[in-house]
ZASE-831092 format. One record per residue (C-alpha): residue in three letters; x, y, z. Coordinates in steps of 0.02 Angstrom, whole numbers, padded with zeros to 5 digits. Last residue first. Layout:
// ZASE-831092
<pake rest="Ala" X="X" Y="Y" Z="Z"/>
...
END
This chain:
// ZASE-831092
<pake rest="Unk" X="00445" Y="-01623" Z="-00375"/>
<pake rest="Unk" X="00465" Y="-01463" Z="-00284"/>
<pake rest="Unk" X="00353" Y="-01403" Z="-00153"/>
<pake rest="Unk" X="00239" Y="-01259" Z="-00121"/>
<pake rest="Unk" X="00133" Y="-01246" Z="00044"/>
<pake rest="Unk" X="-00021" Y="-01146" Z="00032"/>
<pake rest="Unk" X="-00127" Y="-01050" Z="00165"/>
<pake rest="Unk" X="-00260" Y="-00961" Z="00095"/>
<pake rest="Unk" X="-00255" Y="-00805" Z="-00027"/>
<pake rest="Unk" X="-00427" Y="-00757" Z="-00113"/>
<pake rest="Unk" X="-00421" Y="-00666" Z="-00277"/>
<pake rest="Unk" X="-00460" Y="-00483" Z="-00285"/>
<pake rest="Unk" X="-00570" Y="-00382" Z="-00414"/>
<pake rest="Unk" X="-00570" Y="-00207" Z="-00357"/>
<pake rest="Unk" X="-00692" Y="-00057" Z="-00407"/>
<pake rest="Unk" X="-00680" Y="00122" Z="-00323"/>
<pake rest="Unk" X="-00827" Y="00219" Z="-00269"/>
<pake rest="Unk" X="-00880" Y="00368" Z="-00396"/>
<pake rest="Unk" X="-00973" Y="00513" Z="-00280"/>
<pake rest="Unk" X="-00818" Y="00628" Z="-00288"/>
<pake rest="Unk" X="-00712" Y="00619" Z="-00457"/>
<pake rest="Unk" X="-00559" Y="00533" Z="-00514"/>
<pake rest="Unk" X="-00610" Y="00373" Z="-00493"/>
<pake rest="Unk" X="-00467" Y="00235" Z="-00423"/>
<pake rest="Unk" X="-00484" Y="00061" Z="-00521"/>
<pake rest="Unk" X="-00412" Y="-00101" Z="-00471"/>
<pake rest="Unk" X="-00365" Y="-00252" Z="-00519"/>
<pake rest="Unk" X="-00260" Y="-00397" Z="-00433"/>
<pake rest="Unk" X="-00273" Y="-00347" Z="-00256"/>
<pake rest="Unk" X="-00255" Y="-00514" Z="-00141"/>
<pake rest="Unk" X="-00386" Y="-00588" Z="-00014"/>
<pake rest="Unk" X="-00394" Y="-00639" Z="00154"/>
<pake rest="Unk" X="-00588" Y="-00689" Z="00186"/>
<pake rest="Unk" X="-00726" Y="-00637" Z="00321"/>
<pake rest="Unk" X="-00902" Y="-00726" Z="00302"/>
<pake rest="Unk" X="-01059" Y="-00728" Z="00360"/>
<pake rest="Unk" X="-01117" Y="-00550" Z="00309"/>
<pake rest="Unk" X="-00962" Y="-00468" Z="00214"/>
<pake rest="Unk" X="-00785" Y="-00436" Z="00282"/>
<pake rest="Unk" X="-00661" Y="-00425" Z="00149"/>
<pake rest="Unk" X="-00463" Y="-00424" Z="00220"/>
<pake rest="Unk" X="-00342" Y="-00359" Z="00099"/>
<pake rest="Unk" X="-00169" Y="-00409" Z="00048"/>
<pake rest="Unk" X="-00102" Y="-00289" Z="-00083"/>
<pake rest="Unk" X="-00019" Y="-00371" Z="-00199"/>
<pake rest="Unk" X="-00104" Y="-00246" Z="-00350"/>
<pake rest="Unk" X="-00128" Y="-00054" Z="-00277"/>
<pake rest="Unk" X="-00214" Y="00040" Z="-00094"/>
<pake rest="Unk" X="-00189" Y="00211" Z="-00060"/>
<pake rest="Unk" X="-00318" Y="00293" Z="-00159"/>
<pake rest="Unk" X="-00443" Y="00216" Z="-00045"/>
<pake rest="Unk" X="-00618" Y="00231" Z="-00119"/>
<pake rest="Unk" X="-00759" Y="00194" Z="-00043"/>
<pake rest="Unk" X="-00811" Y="00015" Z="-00115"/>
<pake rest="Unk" X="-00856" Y="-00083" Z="-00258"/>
<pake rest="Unk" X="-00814" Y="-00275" Z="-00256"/>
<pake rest="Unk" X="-00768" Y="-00412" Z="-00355"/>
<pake rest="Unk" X="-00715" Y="-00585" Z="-00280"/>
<pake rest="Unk" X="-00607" Y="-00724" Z="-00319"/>
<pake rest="Unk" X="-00609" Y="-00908" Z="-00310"/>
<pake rest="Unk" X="-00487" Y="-01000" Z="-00447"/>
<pake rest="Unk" X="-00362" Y="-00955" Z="-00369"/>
<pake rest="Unk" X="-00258" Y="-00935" Z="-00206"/>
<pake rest="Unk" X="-00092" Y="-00966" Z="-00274"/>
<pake rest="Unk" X="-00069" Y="-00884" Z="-00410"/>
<pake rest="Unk" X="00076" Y="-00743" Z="-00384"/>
<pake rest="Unk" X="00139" Y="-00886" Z="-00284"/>
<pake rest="Unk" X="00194" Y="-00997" Z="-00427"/>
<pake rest="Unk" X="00269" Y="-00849" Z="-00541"/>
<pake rest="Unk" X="00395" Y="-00840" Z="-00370"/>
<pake rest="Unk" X="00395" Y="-01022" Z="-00332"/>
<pake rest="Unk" X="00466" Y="-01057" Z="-00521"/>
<pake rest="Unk" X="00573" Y="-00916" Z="-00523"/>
<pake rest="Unk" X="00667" Y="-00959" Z="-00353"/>
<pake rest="Unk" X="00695" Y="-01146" Z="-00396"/>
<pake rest="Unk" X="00783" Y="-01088" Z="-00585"/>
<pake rest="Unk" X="00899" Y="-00987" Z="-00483"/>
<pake rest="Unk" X="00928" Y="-01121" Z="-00384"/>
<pake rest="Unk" X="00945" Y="-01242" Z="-00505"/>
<pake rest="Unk" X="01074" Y="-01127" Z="-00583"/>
<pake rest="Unk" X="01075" Y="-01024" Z="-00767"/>
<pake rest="Unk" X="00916" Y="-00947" Z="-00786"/>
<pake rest="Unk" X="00929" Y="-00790" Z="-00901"/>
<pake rest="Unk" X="00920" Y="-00875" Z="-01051"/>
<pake rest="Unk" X="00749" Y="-00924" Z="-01013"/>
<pake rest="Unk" X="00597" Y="-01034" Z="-01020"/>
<pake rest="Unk" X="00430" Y="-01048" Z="-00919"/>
<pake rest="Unk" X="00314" Y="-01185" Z="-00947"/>
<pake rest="Unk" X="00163" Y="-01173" Z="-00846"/>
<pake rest="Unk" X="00084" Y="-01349" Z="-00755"/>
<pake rest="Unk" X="-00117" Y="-01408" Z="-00739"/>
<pake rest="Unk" X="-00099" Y="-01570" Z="-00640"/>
<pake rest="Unk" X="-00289" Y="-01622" Z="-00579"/>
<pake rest="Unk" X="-00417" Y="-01542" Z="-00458"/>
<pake rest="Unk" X="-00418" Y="-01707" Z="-00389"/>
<pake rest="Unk" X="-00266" Y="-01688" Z="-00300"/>
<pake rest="Unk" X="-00082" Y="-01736" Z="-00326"/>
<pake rest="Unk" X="-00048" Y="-01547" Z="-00352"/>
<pake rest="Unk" X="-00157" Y="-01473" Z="-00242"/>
<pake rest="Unk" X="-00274" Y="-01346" Z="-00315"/>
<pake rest="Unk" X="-00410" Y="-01360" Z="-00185"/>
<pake rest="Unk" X="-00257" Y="-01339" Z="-00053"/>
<pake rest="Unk" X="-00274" Y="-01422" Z="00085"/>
<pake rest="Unk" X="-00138" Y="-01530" Z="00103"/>
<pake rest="Unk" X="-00023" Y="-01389" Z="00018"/>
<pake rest="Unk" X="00105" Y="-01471" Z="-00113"/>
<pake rest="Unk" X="00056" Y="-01329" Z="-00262"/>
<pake rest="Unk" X="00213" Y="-01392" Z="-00363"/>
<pake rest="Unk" X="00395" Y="-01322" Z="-00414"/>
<pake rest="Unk" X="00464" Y="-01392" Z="-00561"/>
<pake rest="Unk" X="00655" Y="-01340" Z="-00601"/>
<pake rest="Unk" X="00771" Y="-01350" Z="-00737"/>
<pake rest="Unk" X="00937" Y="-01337" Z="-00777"/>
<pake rest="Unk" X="01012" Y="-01325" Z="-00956"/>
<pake rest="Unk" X="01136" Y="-01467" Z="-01008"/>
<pake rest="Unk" X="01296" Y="-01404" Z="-01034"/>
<pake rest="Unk" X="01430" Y="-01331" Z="-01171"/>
<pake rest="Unk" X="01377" Y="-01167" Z="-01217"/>
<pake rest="Unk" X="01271" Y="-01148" Z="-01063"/>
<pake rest="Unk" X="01088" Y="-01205" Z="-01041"/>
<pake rest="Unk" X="00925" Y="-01132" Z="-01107"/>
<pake rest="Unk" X="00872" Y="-01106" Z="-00931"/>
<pake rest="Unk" X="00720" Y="-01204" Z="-00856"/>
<pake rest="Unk" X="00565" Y="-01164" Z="-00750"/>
<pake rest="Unk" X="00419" Y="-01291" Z="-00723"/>
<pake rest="Unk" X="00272" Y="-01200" Z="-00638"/>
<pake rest="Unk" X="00151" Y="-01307" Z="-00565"/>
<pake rest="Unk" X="-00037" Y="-01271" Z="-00481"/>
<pake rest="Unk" X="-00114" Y="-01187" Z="-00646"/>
<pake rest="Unk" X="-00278" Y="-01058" Z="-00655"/>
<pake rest="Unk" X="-00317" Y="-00952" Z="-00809"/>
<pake rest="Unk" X="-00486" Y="-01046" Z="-00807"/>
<pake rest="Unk" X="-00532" Y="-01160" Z="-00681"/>
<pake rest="Unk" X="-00651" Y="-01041" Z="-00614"/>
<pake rest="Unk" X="-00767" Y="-00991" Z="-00463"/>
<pake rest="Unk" X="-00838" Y="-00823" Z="-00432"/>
<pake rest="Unk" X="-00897" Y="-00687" Z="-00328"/>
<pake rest="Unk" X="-00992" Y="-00526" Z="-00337"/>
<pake rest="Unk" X="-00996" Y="-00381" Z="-00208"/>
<pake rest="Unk" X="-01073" Y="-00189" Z="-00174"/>
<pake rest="Unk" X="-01046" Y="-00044" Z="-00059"/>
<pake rest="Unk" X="-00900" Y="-00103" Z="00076"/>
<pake rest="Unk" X="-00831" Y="00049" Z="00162"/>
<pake rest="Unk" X="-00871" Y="00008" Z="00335"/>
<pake rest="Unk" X="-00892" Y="00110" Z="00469"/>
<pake rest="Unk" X="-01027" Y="00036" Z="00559"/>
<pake rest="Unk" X="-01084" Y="-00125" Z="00443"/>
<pake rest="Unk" X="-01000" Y="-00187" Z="00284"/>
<pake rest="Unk" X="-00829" Y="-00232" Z="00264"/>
<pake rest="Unk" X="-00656" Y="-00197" Z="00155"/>
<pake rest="Unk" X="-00524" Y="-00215" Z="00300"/>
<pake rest="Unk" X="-00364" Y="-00124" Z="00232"/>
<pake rest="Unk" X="-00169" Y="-00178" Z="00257"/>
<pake rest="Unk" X="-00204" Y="-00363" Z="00278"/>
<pake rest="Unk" X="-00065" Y="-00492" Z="00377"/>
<pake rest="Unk" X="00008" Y="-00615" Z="00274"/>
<pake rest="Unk" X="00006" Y="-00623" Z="00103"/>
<pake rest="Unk" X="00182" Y="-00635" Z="00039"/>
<pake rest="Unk" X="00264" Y="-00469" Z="-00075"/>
<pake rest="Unk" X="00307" Y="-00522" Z="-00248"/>
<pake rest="Unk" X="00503" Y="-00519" Z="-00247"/>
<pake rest="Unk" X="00548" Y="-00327" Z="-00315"/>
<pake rest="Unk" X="00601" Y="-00234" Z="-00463"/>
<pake rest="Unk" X="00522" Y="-00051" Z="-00466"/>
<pake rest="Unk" X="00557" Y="00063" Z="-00571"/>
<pake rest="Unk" X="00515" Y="00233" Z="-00495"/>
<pake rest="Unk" X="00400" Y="00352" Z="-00545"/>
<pake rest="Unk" X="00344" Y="00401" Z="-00383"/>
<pake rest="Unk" X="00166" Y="00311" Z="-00392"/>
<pake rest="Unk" X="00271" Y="00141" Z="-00473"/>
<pake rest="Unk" X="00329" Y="00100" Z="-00640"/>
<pake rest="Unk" X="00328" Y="-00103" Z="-00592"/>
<pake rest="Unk" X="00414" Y="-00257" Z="-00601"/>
<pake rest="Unk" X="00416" Y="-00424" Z="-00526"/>
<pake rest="Unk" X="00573" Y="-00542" Z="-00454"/>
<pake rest="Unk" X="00597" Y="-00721" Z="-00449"/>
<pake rest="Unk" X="00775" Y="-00700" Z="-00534"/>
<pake rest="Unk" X="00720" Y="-00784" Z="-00709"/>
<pake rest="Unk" X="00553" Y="-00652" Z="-00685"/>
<pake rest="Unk" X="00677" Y="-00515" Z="-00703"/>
<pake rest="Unk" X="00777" Y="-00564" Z="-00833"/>
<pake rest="Unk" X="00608" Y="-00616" Z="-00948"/>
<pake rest="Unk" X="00530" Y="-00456" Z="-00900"/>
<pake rest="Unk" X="00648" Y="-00380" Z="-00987"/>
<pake rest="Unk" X="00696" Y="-00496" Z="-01125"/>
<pake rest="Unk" X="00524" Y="-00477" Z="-01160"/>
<pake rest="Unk" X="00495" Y="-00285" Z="-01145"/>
<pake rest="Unk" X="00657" Y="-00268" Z="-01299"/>
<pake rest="Unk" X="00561" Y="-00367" Z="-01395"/>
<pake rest="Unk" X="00682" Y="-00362" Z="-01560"/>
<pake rest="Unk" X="00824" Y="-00486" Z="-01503"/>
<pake rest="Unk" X="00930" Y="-00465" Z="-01337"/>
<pake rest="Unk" X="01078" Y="-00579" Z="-01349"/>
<pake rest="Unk" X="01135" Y="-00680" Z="-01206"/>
<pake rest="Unk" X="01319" Y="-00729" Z="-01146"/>
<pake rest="Unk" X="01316" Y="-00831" Z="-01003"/>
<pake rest="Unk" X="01326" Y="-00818" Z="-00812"/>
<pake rest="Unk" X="01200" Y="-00659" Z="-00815"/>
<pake rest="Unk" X="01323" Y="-00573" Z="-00676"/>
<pake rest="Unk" X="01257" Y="-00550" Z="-00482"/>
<pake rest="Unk" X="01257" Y="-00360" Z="-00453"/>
<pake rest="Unk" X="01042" Y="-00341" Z="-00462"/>
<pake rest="Unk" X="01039" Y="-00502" Z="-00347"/>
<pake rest="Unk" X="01159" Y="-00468" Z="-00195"/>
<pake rest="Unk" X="01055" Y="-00247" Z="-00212"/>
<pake rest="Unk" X="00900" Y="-00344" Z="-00160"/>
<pake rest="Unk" X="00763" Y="-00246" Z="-00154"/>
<pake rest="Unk" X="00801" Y="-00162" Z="-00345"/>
<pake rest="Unk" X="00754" Y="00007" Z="-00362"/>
<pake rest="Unk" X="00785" Y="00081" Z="-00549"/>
<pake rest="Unk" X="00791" Y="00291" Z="-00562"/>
<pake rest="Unk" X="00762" Y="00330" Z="-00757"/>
<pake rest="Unk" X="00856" Y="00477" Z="-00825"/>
<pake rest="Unk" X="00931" Y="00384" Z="-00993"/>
<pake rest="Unk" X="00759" Y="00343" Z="-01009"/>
<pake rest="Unk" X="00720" Y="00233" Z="-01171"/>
<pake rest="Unk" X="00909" Y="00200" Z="-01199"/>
<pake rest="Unk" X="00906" Y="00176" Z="-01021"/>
<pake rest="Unk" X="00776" Y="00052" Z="-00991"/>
<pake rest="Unk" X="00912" Y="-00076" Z="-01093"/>
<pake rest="Unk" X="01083" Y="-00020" Z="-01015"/>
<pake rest="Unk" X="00972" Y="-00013" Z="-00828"/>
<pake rest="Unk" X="00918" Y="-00169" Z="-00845"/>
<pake rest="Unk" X="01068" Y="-00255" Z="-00929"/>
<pake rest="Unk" X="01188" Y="-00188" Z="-00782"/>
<pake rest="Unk" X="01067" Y="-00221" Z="-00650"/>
<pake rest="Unk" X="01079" Y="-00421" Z="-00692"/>
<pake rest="Unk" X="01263" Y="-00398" Z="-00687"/>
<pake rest="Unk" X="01349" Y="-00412" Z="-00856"/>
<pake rest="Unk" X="01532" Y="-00555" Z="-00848"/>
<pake rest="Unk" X="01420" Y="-00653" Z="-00971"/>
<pake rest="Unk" X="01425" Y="-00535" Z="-01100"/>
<pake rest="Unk" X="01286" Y="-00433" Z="-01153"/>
<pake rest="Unk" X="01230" Y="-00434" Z="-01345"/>
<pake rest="Unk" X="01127" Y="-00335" Z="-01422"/>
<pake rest="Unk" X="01019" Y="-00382" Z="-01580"/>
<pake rest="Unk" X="00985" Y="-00213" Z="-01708"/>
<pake rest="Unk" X="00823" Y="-00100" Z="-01702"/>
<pake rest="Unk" X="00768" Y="-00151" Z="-01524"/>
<pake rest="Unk" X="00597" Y="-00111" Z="-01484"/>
<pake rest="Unk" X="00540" Y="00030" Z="-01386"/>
<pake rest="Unk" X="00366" Y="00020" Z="-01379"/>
<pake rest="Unk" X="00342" Y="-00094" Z="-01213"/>
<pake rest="Unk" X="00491" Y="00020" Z="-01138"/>
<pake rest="Unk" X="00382" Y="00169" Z="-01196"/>
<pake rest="Unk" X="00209" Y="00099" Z="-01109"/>
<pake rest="Unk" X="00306" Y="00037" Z="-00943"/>
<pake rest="Unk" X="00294" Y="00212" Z="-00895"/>
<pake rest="Unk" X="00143" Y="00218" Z="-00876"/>
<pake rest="Unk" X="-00014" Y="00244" Z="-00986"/>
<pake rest="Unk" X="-00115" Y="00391" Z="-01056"/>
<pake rest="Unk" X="-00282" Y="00432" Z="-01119"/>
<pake rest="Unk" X="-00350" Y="00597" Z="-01119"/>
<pake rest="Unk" X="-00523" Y="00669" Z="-01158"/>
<pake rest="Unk" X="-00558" Y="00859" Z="-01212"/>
<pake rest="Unk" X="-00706" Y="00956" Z="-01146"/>
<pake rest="Unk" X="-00805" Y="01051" Z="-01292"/>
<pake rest="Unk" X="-00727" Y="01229" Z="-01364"/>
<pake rest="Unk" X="-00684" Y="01168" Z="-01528"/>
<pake rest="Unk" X="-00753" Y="01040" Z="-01556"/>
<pake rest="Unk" X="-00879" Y="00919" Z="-01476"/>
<pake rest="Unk" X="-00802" Y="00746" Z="-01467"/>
<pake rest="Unk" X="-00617" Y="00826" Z="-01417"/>
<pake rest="Unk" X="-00498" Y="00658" Z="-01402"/>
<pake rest="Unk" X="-00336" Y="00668" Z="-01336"/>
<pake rest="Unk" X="-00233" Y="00505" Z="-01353"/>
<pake rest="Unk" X="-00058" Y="00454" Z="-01268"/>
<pake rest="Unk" X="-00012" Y="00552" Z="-01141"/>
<pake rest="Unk" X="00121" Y="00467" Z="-01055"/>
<pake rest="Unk" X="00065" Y="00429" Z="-00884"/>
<pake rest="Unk" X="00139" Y="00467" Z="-00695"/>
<pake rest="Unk" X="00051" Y="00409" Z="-00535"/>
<pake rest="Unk" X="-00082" Y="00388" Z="-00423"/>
<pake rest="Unk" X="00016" Y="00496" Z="-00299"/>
<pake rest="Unk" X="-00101" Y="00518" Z="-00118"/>
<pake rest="Unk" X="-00108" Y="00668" Z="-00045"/>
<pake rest="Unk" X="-00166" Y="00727" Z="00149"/>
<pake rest="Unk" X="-00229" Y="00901" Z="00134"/>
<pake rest="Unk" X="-00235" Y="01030" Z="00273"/>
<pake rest="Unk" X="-00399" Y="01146" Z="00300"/>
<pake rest="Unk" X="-00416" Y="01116" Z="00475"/>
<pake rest="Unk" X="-00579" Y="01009" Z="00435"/>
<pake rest="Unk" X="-00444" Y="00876" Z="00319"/>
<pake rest="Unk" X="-00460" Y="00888" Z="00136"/>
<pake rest="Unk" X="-00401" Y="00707" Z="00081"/>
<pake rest="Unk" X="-00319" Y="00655" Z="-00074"/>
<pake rest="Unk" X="-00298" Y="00627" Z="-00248"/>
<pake rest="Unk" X="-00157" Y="00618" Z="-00382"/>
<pake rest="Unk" X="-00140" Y="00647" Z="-00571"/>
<pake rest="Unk" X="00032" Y="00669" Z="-00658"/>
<pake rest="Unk" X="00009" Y="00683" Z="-00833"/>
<pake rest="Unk" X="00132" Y="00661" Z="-00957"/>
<pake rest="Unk" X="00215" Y="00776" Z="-01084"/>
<pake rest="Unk" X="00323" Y="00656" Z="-01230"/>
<pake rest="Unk" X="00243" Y="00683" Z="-01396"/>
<pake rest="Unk" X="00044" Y="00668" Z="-01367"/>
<pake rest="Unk" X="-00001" Y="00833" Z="-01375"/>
<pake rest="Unk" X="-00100" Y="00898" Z="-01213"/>
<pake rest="Unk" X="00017" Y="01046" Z="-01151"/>
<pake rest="Unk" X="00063" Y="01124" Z="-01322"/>
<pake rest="Unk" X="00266" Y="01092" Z="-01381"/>
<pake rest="Unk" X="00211" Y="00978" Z="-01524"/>
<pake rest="Unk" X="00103" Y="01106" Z="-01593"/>
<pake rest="Unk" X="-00105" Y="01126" Z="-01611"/>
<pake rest="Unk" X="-00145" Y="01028" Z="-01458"/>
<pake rest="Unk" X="-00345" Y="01080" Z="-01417"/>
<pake rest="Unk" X="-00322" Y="01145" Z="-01230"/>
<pake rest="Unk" X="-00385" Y="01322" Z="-01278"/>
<pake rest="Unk" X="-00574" Y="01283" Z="-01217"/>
<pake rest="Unk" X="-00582" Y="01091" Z="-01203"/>
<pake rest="Unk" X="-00574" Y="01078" Z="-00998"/>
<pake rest="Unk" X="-00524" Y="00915" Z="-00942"/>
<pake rest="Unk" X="-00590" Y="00738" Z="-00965"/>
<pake rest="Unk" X="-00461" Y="00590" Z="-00888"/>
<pake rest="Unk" X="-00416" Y="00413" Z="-00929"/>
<pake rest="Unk" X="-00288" Y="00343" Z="-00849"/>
<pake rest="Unk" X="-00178" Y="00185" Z="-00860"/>
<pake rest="Unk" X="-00072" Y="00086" Z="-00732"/>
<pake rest="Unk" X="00013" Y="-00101" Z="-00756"/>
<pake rest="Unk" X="00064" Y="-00099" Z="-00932"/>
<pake rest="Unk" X="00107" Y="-00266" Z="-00939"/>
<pake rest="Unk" X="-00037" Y="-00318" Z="-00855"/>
<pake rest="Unk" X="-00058" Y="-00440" Z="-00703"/>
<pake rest="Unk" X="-00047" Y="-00303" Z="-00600"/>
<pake rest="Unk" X="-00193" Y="-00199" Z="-00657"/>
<pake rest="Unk" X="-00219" Y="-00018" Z="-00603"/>
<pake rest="Unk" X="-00360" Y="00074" Z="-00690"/>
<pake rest="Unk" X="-00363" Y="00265" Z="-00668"/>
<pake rest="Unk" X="-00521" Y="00354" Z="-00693"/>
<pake rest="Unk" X="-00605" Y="00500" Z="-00766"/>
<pake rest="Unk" X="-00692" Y="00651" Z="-00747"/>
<pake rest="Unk" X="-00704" Y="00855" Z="-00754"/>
<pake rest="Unk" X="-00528" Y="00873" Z="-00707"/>
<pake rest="Unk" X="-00456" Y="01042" Z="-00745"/>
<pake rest="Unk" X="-00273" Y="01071" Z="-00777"/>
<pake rest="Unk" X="-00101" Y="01111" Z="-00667"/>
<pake rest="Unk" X="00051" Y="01142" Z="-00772"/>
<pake rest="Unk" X="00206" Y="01064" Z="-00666"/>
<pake rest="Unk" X="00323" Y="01037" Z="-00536"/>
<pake rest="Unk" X="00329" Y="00855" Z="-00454"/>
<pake rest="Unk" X="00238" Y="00810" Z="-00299"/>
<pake rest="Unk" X="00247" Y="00614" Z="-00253"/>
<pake rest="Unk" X="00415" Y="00619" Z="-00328"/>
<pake rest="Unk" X="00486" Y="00574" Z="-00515"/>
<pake rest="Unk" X="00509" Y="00689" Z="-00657"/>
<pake rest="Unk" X="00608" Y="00622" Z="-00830"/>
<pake rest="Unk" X="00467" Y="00702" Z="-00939"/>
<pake rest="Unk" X="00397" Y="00856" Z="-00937"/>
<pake rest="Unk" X="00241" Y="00881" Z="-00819"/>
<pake rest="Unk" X="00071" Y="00915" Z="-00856"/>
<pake rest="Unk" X="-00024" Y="00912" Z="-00702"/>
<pake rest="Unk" X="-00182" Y="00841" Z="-00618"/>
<pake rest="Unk" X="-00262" Y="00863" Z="-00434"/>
<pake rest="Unk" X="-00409" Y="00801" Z="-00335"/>
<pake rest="Unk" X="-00500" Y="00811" Z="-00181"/>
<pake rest="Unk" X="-00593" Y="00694" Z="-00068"/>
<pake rest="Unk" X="-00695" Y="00787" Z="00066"/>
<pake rest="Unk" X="-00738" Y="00674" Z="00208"/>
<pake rest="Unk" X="-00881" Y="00568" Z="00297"/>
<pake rest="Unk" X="-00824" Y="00408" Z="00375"/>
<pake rest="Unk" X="-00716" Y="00254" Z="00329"/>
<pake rest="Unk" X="-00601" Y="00374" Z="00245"/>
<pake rest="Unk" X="-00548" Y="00466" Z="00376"/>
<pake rest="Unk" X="-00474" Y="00327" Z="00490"/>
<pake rest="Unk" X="-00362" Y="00291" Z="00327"/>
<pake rest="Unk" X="-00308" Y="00448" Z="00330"/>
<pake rest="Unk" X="-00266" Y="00467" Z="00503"/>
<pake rest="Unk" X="-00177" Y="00316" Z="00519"/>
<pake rest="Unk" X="-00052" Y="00423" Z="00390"/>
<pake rest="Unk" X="-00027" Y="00359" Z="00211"/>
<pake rest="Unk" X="00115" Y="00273" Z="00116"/>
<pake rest="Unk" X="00068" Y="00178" Z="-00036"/>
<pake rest="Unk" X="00000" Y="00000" Z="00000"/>
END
């Protein structure tokens, strides 16, 4: 959860003044209050997904008189500017408590009722210019190249002013082990490096890449419920087999001159629905890369894209009073008549107006053992 007082939280689970703010910054900015053009919101949304590549997006309708981009350099055209949007609470002594929701490259404004009608903008994060930044000519990185060095060679040539966190400074200066080439995708050998190391990756609220172990589900951060001072407005649940798999088998493509490693970790929980050996049946993932050269290594990847999953098929949907606060891995407990469940943020999405509550759809985590066959 992004950082936010107690008092903040107490405040939203009782009558308050949300407010909002959007700016046009320049690219290259990062901070949780960066300089900028401030513009009208008159609507909008922004949809977090963490199983998505590009994991934030916005939509937003501001003021159409004078906004129309006529030249590359004006405030709304889509040629590097991005939008910084946040919200917050207005506190009775007039203080406000902010919450970043992020930074997005304007992509698309749309005017439906020109010239003086309100204009809409779509943007992404930053993950959107790594995603179209392909790679014009193979690169090659030698096997003495850290795991930070190829990261920050290959997100720099898109941002040569990007900031990278890593959580574990031992794994980001451990070398590749063998020499790899980086063909056209430049987001797949991405994401392929970091997944090999058991690792995900984010643009996050600051503008920081982020490259981190999935967090574990233990205790919740927000309790979604109905009742005296609960935030809960509306639910839905499901069951489904569908997307769902209890193995992940994860092997390198082997040295020059050796056989590559490989890995299966299982669902091995007694009481697991989706227990490996049980009768909900062996559904395994395949994941390959260069990047994986040590059983170990190969170990950590498998249980990593293994417990992003765990906890499927059942999931719920809810709407709720917003908390801005709150993104994907976020371990949240939802309290409804009978029952009271630990479940994990996949999907989310944060209105930028007052009145709109905010939509999650969440997947439940219970207790899970994973083993290795």
């Amino acid at each position: 959860m992004r950082p936010v007082s107690d008092a903040f939280l107490r405040t939203l689970r009782g009558s308050h003044r949300a407010v909002f703010e959007a700016r046009v910054v320049p690219a290259g900015l990062t901070g949780v209050n960066p300089p900028g053009t401030a513009i009208t919101i008159e609507g909008g949304d922004v949809q977090i997904d963490g199983t998505a590549q590009i994991r934030s997006t916005l939509e937003m309708t501001t003021e159409g008189a004078g906004m129309w981009p006529t030249r590359a350099s004006d405030l709304l055209a889509p040629y590097g500017n991005e939008l910084f949007v946040r919200r917050g609470i207005r506190y009775g002594n007039g203080t406000t408590e902010w919450v970043s929701l992020g930074y997005h490259r304007i992509y698309t404004p749309e005017q439906d009722r020109a010239p003086h009608g309100p204009i809409r903008v779509m943007g992404r994060d930053r993950m959107s210019g790594i995603v179209d930044g392909r790679l014009t000519a193979p690169r090659p990185f030698a096997a003495s190249a850290t795991y930070g060095s190829v990261v920050s060679t290959l997100v720099g040539e898109i941002y040569p002013w990007a900031t990278i966190e890593w959580d574990e400074s031992g794994v980001r200066d451990t070398p590749i082990g063998r020499q790899v080439i980086a063909e056209e995708d430049r987001y797949k050998v991405l994401d392929e490096l970091v997944s090999s190391v058991g690792k995900v990756w984010w643009w996050d609220h600051r503008g920081v890449l982020v490259i981190r172990t999935p967090p574990t589900a233990t205790q919740p951060v927000w309790e979604v419920n109905h009742g005296a001072n609960g935030v809960l407005v509306s639910l839905s649940r499901r069951l489904t087999r569908e997307g769902v798999y209890n193995a992940v088998v994860a092997t390198g493509e082997g040295a020059d001159t050796t056989t590559p490693v490989r890995a299966v970790v299982v669902d091995s929980s007694p009481t697991s629905p989706t227990n490996w050996w049980g009768s909900f049946g062996k559904v395994p993932r395949f994941f390959s890369s260069p990047f994986i050269t040590s059983l170990q290594q190969a170990r950590n990847a498998a249980a990593a894209m293994l417990a992003k999953q765990l906890g499927l098929p059942y999931a719920v949907d809810f709407t709720a009073v917003p908390n801005p606060a709150l993104e994907p891995y976020d371990p949240i407990r939802v309290t409804y008549p009978g029952r009271s469940e630990l479940h994990v943020i996949d999907r989310l999405t944060i209105a930028l107006t007052v009145g709109a509550p905010v939509t999650a759809s969440t997947r439940e985590q219970t207790s899970v053992l994973i083993g290795e066959l």
